[in-house]
N, C-alpha and C positions, 0 to 999 in steps of 0.2 A: 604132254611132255615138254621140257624144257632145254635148252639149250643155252651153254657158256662160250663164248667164244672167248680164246685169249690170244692177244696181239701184242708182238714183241714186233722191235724196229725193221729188222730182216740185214740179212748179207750173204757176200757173194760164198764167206768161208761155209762149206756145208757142217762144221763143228755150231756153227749156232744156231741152225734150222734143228738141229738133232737134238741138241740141248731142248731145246723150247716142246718139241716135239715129244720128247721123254716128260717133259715136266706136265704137258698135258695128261698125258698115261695116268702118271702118276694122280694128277686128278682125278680123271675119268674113274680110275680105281674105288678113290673113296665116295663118286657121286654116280653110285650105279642106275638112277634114274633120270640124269643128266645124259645131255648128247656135250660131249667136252670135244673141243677143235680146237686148234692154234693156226692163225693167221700173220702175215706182215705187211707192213707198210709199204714196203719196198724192199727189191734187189732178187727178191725169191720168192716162189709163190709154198701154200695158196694166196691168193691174194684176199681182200679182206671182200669186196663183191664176192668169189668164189665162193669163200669158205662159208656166209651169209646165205646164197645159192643153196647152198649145199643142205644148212641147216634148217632152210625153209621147208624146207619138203619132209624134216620128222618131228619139227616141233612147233609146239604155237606159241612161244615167246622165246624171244633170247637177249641174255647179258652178255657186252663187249666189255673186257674188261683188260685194259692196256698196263702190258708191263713194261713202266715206265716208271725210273724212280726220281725224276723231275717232272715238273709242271713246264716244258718246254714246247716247242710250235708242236711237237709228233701229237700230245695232245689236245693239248687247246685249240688247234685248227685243220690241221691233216688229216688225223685221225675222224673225227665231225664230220670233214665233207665229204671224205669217202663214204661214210655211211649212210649220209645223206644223199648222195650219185645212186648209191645200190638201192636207195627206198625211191628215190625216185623211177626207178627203170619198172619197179611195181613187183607186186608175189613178196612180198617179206611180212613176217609177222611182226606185233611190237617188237622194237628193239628199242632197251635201255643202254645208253652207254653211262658207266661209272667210274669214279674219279681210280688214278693209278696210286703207287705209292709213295711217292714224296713225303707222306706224314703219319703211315702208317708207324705203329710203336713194334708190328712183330718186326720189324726192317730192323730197327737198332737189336733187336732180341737176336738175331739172324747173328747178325754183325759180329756180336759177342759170344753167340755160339761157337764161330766157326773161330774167330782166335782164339776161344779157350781149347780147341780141338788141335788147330793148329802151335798150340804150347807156350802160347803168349802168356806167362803168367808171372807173376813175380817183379822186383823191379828192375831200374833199368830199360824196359822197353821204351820205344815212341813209334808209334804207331801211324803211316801214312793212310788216310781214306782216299783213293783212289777211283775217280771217276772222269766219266765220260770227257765232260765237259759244255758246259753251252756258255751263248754271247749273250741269254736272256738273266738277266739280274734276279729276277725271284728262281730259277733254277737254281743258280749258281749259292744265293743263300740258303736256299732249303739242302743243299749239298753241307754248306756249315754249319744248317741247326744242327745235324746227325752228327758230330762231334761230341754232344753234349750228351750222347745215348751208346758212346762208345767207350767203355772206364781205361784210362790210361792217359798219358798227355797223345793228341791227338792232335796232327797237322793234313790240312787238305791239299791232295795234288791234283789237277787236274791233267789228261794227256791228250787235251787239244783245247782251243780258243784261249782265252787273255790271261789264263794261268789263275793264281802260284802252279808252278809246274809240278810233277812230282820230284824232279828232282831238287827244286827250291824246298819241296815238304822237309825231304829227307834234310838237307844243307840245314835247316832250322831246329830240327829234333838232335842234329848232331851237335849244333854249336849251345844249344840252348835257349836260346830268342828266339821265341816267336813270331809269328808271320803279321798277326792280327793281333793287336793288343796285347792284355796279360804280362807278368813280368816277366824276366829271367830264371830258368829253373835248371837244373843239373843235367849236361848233353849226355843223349842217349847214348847206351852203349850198345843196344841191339835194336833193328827196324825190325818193323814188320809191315805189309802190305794189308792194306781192308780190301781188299775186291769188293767195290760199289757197282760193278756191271752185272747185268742180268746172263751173261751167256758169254761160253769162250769165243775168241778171234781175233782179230787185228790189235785191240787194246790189249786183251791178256797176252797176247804176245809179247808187248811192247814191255809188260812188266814182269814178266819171265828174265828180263835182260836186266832189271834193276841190280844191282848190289843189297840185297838182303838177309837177312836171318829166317823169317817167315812170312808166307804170303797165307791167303786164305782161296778159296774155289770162288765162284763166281756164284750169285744168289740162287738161279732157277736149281741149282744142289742142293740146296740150303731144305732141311726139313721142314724147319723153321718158316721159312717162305712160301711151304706148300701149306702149311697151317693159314700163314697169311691169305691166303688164295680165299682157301675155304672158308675163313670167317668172314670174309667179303662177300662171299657169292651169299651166305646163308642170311645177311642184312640184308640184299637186294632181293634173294629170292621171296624171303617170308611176305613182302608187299607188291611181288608180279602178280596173283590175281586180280586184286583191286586194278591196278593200273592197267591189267589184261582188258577188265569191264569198262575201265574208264573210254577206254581208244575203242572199244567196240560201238560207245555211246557216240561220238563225237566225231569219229572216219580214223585210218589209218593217217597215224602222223608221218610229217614228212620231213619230220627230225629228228634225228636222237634225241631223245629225254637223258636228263643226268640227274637222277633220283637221289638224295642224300639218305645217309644212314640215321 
């Protein structure tokens, strides 16, 4: 049997363990041969040793697969050495860890579902993407290639580190100018919010208080993103035998692999 584990960042609010939590279910639902778990990084448990722990003991391979929709440190190094910590302590089967979604295409699909649901349609809109925010520069542009997968004029806010801020977003769609290049176009006459966050809390708080027309939910909602999920795990799953034999040849690794699709 197999095992998915999915890792979201973690916090203190218990609306985002529950979110993430649910959105596992809702996996687990569609992969009844799968052991589905959600884990965090920090602030709440399980934690990612635990939940690994946990899984060792009903399956003989498992995917980490971080919901994360930058390439920032959670990533590219936190994420790694924890699971590297937990293989080193010994008893874990292969684990693959796989890339998050920064560039996934169902993400802009997501995006565009939920303003269509949320009644974004027609003109006149401008539309703020609203995220996290980091200090890492490929984060922060992979945050504004997803403009280009979002239909409407689109301004990025971020609500924390070097900005444009959201509120800078909005101030641009309202007057007309742009933040980044591009010319002059007709000020918006109604915003709407992109919820770019994987889970409710602190951030969707913060944009609860915006001055808007329409916001959107937050992704782990998103159907759309449970579609994403699964057609992730089914590229990684279809080649865990092979690499099951491979590491059986060779000793248990004492790294995560990051298998491409």
């Amino acid at each position: 049997m197999r095992g998915l584990l999915l890792v979201a960042h973690g916090s203190r609010d218990p609306r985002s363990g529950a979110a993430i939590h649910h959105l596992a279910g809702r996996i687990a639902a569609q992969l009844p041969d799968v052991v589905v778990r959600a884990a965090f990084l920090e602030l709440t448990h399980p934690s990612i040793a635990e939940a690994l722990a946990e899984l060792a003991e009903q399956v003989e391979a498992i995917v980490v697969m971080p919901l994360v929709l930058t390439s920032g440190f959670h990533e590219t190094t936190d994420l790694p050495d924890q699971i590297a910590r937990a293989q080193a302590d010994g008893g874990l089967p292969p684990v693959d860890l796989v890339d998050g979604f920064a560039t996934d295409p169902l993400v802009g699909a997501a995006l565009r579902d939920q303003l269509h649901a949320a009644g974004v349609t027609g003109p006149g809109w401008g539309i703020v993407l609203a995220a996290a925010g980091s200090s890492r520069a490929q984060a922060r542009e992979q945050v504004f290639a997803r403009c280009d997968e979002v239909a409407g004029r689109v301004e990025v806010g971020f609500l924390s580190g070097p900005g444009p801020s959201v509120s800078d977003a909005i101030g641009a769609l309202r007057s007309g100018s742009p933040q980044v290049g591009g010319s002059d176009s007709d000020p918006a006459t109604k915003i709407a919010i992109a919820t770019y966050l994987m889970a409710p809390g602190h951030f969707t708080d913060q944009l609860d208080q915006v001055d808007a027309d329409a916001r959107t939910r937050p992704l782990a909602e998103s159907d759309r993103f449970v579609e994403a999920i699964l057609s992730r795990f089914a590229t990684y799953a279809d080649a865990m035998p092979q690499r099951r034999s491979q590491a059986e040849r060779s000793g248990s690794a004492t790294a995560p692999r990051r298998p491409r699709p």
